[in-house]
N, C-alpha and C positions, 0 to 999 in steps of 0.2 A: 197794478197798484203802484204808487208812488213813494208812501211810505215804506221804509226799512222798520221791519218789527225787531226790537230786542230779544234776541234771543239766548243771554245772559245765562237765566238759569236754566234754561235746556239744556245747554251744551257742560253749564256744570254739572249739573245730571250725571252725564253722559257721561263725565269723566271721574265722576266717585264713580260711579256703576263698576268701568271698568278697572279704577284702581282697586276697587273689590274684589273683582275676579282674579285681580295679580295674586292678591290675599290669598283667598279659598286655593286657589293652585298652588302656592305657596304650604301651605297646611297640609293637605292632601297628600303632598307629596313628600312631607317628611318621614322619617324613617325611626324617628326619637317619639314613641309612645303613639298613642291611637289619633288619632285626626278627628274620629267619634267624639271623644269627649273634649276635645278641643272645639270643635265647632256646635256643639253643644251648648258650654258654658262660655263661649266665651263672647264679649258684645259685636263683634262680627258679622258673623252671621243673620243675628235678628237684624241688627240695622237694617243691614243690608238689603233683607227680603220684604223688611215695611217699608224703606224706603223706595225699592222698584216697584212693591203694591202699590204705593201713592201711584207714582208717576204711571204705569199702566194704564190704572181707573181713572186717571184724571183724562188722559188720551181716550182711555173708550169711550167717555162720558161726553167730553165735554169737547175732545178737538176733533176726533174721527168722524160722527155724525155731522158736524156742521161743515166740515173739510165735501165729506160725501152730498150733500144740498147743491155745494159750489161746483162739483165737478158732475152735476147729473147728465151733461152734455160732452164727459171724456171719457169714454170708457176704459183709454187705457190709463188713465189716473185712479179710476176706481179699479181697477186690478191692483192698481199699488199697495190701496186700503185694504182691500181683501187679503193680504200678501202681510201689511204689518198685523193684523189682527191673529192673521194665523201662528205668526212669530211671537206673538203675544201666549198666546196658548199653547203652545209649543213649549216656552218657557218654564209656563207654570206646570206643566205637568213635571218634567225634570225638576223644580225643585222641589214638589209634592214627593217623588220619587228619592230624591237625598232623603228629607223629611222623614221615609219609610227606612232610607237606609239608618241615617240617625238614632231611629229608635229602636232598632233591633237588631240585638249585636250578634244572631245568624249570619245577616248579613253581609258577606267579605267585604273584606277593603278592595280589591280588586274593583268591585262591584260599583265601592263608593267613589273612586280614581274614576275609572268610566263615566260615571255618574257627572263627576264637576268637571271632567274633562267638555262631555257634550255641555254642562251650561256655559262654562268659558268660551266654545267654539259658537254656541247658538248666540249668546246675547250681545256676544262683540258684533259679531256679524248685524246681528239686527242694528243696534247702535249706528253701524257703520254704513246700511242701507237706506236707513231712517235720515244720517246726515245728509247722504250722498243724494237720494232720491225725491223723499219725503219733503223735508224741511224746505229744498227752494220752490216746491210745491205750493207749501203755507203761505211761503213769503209770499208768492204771487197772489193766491185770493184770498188769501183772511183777511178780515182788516181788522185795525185796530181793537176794536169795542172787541170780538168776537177771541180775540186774542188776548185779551185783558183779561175776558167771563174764563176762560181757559187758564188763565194765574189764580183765579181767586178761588176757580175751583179745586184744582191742587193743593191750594191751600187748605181749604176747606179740608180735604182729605187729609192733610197732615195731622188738623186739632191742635188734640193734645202731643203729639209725640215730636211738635217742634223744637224744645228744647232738647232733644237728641239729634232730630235729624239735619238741622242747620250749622251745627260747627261737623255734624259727619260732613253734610253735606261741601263745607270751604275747607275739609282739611286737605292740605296741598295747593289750593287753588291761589291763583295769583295776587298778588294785591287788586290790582284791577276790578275784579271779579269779585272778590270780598268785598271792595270798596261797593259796588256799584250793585249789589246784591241787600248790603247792608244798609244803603241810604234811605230806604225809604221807610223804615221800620221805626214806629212811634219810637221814644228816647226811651219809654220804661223794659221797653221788649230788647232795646243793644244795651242796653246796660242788663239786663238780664243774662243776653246774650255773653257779653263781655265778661260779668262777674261771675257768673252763677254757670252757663251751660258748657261755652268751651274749658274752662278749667273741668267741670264734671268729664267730658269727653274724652280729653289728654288725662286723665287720670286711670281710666279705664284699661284693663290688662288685654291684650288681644297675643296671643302667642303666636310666634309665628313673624311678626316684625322685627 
């Protein structure tokens, strides 16, 4: 293929995810009151786990099948898939597993340290597999259209929880990347954006920063 697909908010993705995980290790690890009820109450955590739910489901939906059509003649490409889907699952069980530690305060801290230890090591890695291996992957046979229906499905999965997960999503992110994230967005949704959801965002208490 000859077109370069933009791959803008992938990679921004990618890099909330793992300034997330700085986060939760961050947390976890302190030593001043329970990390339980810090990641509990505070907006964190949720973001963070609706927001890698979008992105998941929107890959299992909408990019992994149509990836797996294009590669029916590679088999070691479709090992690839088979490998992020399992990383995919892999994931959710760990954080099903915090989840359980969260809500019962039987369960040590030790337990819960373990616990975000392995998702910090699982989804960096994925992240970092998914760039390294996957992605120049796409670039060669998706094309356009099929990479497109794969934005809008994402989208689609956000809904309603855009007005949180879009300035989660640019906090830290370069000009660039805000610029170019942000332009295509009808004027009533960046002034939304602008007045209404990053102010809400930065106002939000996250302990731990």
């Amino acid at each position: 293929m000859s077109t370069t697909l933009d791959m803008t908010t992938m990679y921004a993705m990618h890099d909330a995810l793992r300034r997330e995980t700085e986060y939760l290790a961050r947390v976890t690890a302190r030593v001043d009151g329970d990390p339980r009820a810090v990641l509990r109450t505070a907006a964190g955590w949720d973001l963070f786990k609706t927001s890698l739910h979008v992105h998941h489901t929107a890959e299992d939906h909408a990019l992994w099948p149509v990836l797996r059509q294009a590669l029916a003649d590679r088999p070691a490409d479709l090992t690839l898939l088979e490998a992020m889907e399992a990383e995919h699952a892999a994931i959710n069980q760990v954080i099903e597993a915090i989840d359980a530690a969260l809500a019962h305060s039987e369960i040590g801290m030790d337990r819960l340290g373990d616990l975000t230890d392995s998702l910090v090591t699982g989804l960096t890695g994925h992240l970092r597999h998914e760039e390294e291996q996957a992605l120049p992957v796409i670039q060669a046979v998706i094309t356009e259209e099929q990479w497109a229906h794969f934005g809008q499905i994402h989208t689609q999965w956000i809904g309603g929880d855009a007005s949180r997960i879009l300035p989660w999503l640019l906090d830290g992110a370069s000009e660039q990347v805000i610029t170019t994230i942000l332009a295509p967005l009808p004027e009533p949704i960046f002034r939304a954006y602008q007045d209404q959801w990053r102010p809400a965002y930065l106002a939000l208490v996250r302990p731990g920063d």
